[in-house]
N, C-alpha and C positions, 0 to 999 in steps of 0.2 A: 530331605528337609531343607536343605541351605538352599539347593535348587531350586525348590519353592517361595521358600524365603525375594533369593535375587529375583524372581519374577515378580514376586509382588513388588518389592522396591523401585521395580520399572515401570512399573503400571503405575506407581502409586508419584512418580517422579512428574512434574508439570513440564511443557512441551512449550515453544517459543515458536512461533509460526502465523505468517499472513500469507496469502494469495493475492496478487495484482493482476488482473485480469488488462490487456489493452488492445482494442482491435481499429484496424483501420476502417473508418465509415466512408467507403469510396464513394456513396452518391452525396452527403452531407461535407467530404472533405475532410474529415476530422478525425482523430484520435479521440476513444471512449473507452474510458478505464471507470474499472470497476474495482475495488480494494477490500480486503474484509480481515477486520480484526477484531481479536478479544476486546469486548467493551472495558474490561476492568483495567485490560493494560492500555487501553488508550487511554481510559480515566487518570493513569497515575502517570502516566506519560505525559501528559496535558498540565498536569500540576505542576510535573518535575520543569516542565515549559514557563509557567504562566503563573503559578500559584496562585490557580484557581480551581476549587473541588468541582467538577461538575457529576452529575448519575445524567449519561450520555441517554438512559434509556427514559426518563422522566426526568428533565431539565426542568429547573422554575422560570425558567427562560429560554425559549426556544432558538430563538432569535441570537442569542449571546450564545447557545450550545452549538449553534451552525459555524459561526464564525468563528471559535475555536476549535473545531475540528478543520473546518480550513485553513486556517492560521499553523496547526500542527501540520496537517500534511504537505502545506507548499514550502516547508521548509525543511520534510524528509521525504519530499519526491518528486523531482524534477525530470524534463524530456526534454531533449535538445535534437531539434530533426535538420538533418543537413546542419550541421553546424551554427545551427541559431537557436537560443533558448524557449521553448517555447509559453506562454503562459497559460497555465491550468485554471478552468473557470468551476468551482465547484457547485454541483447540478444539487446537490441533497447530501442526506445519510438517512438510514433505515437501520432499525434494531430488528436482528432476528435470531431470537434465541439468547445466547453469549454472546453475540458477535454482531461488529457493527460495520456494515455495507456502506463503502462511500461511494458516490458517482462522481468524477470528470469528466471533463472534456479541453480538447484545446481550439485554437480558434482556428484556422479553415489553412490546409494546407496544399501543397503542388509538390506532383513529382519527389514523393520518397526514396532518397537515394542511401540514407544512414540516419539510423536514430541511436542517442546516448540516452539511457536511462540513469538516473541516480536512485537507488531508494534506501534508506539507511532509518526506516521505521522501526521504531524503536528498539531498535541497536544499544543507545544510551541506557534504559531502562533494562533491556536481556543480552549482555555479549553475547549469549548462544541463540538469537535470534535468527532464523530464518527466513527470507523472503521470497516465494514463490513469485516466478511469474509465468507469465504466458502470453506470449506476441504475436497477433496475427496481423500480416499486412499482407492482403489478395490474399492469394493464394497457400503463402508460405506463414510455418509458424515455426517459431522456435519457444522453449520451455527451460530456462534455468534457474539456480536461486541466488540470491544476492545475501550477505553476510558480514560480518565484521571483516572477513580476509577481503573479500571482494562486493565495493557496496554501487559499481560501477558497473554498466555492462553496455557493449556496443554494437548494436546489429548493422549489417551490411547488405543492402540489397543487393540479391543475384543479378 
């Protein structure tokens, strides 16, 4: 019965978790990321930012809901290629399901030698938030997550 019991408590326990998706577009040049997170926690992630309520999924202003979604994430996710900051141009967001898809991109790059990712999505809002990613550049991909212990990570090209 307790047995029982603790499984259900774990099941019944809410999960803290996004996926960043970023791959290199070697005929565009460019870095395309793709990010998906719970709408409700970006919702209150966005407040705890801006104190402003928005429903990411029916905004009464689309326009105002675009730009705080980008507004939130260029300032919990940044890319530094070769040691230069890069900036993030944000393509959209799409609601599917719970979860709300964002698109980047950055502007036209040469000769990847080392990218720094930052992402510390909301970190502030879940200490025990988790951030998946997954980095393709050519050929090679690496897959780790980013965290309160570590909200930095630095890939090295072979």
């Amino acid at each position: 019965m307790i047995h029982i019991l603790s499984i259900l408590l774990f099941l019944l326990h809410p999960f803290y978790v996004s996926v960043t998706d970023i791959k290199h577009n070697q005929k565009l040049k460019t870095l395309e990321i793709s990010s998906k997170i719970f709408s409700d926690d970006l919702e209150k992630a966005i407040y705890n930012d801006n104190k402003v309520k928005l429903d990411i999924a029916q905004p009464n202003d689309k326009v105002q809901a675009s730009n705080l979604v980008a507004l939130y994430l260029k300032k919990h996710l940044s890319i530094s290629v070769n040691g230069k900051p890069k900036m993030l141009k944000i393509i959209g967001y799409e609601v599917i399901d719970d979860a709300v898809w964002c698109y980047l991109e950055t502007e036209k790059l040469s000769n990847i030698k080392k990218i720094e990712i930052k992402n510390d999505i909301l970190l502030a809002l879940h200490p025990q938030q988790i951030n998946i990613m997954n980095l393709k550049i050519g050929i090679n991909e690496v897959h780790f997550k980013l965290d309160l212990q570590q909200i930095i990570y630095t890939y090295t090209a072979p």
